[in-house]
C-alpha positions in Angstrom: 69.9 111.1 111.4 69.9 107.3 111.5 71.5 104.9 112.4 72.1 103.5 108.5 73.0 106.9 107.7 75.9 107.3 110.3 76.7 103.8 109.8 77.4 104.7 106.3 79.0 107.9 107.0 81.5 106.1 109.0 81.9 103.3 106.1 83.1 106.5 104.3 85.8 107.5 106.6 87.0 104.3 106.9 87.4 103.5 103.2 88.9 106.7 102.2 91.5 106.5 105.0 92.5 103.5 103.2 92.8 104.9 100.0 94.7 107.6 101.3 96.7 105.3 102.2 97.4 103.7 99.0 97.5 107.0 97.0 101.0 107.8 98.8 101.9 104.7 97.9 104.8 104.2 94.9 103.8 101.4 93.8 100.8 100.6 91.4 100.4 97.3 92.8 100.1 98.8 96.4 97.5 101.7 95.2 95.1 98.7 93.7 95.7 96.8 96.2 94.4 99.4 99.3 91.8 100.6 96.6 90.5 97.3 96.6 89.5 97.3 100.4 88.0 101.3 99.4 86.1 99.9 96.7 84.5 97.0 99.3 83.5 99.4 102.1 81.9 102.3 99.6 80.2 99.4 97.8 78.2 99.2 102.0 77.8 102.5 101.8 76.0 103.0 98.7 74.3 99.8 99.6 73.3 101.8 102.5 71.9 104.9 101.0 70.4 103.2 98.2 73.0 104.5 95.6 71.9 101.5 93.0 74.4 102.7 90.6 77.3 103.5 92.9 77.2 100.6 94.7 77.5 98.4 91.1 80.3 100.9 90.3 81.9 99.6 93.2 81.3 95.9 92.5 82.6 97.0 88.8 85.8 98.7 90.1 86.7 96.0 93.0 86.8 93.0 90.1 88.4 95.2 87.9 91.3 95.7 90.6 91.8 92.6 91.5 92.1 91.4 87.7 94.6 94.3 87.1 96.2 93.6 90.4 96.8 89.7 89.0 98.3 91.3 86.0 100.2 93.4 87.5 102.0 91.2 90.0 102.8 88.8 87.2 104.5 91.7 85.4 101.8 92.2 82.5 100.5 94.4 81.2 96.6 94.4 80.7 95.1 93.5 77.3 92.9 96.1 75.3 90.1 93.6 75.4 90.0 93.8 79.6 89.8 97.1 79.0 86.9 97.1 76.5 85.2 94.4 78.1 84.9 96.5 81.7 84.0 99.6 79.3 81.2 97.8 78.2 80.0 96.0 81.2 79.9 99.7 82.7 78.2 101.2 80.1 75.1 98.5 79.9 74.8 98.8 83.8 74.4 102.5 83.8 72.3 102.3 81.1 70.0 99.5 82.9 69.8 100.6 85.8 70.1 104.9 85.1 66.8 106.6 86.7 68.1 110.4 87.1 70.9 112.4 85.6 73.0 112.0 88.9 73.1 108.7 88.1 75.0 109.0 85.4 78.4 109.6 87.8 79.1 106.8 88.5 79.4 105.4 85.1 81.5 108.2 84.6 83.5 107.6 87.8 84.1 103.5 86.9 85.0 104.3 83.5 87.6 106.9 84.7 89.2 104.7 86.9 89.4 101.8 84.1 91.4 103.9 81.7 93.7 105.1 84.7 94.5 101.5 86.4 94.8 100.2 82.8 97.2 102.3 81.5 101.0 101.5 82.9 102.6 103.5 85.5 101.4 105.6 88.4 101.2 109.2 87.0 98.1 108.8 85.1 96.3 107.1 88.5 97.3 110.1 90.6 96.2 112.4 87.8 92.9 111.3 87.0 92.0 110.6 90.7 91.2 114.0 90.8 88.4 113.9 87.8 87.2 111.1 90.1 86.8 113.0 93.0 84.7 115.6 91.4 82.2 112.9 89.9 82.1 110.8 93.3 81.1 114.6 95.1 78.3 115.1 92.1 76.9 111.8 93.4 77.3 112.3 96.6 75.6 115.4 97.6 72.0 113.7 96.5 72.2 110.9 98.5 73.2 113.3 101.7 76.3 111.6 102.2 78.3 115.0 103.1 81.3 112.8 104.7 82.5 112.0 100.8 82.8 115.7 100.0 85.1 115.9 103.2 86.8 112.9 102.0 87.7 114.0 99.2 89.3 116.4 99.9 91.6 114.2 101.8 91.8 112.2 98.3 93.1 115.2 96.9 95.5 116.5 99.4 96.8 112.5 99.5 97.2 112.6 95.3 99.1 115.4 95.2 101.5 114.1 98.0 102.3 110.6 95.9 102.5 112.8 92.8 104.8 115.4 94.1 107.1 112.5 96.3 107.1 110.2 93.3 105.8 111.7 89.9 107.3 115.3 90.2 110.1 115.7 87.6 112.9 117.2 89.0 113.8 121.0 87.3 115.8 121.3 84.5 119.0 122.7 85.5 120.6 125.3 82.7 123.9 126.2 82.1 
């Protein structure tokens, strides 16, 4: 083990603590926010490990929160041409810089997360987090960085907390 590759492992811990941290958030403001600071630190790590393609995923997802971020704490909504424009930009980059299948997650992972922080309200976020975490674990695994597959697990427990504190429709009552 090296010293990059602990380094990096501890990058890992750091940044999902603080996504934890916004995923029990209520607010969508909040979750991009805290998501932000995730998106800077696993940017390192992949940086770290070589990950060419995470680490632009990361640079992808970090300007694409603060712009929805902006948006959001001005009280509008995101135009369709944001969201087409990061699709693209996403889609060229994976394609330019795609060397083996695996690399192919985190295109996958970016565009996931663009449709979810696009689309209004918090359910979809907590929702599609977990399609996320399956994609970041596929990338993960080849580049030896076991502490995201821990992590995300903690992403998932996390998810379902906001979702069943603040999405969780009450039960019908019946007569």
């Amino acid at each position: 083990m090296s010293f990059v590759w602990m380094l990096s492992q501890v990058l890992t811990v750091l940044a999902y603590a603080f996504l934890g941290i916004g995923l029990v958030r209520k607010s969508k403001l909040d979750i991009m926010l805290f998501n932000c600071i995730f998106q800077a630190l696993m940017g390192v790590h992949f940086l770290l490990l070589g990950g060419t393609l995470g680490l632009i995923a990361s640079a992808v997802n970090l300007l694409r929160n603060v712009v929805f971020a902006v948006n959001e704490g001005r009280g509008r909504a995101n135009p369709k041409w944001l969201l087409a424009g990061f699709a693209l930009a996403v889609l060229a980059l994976t394609a330019f810089f795609f060397r083996v299948p695996t690399d192919l997650f985190p295109g996958i992972f970016a565009l996931i997360g663009l449709f979810i922080y696009w689309y209004p309200g918090t359910r979809v976020v907590r929702i599609g987090t977990f399609a996320i975490s399956v994609c970041y674990i596929a990338y993960a695994v080849p580049l030896a960085s076991w502490s995201i597959v821990a992590c995300e697990i903690f992403v998932m427990i996390s998810t379902t907390v906001g979702y069943l504190r603040y999405e969780r429709k009450p039960p019908v009552k019946y007569p």
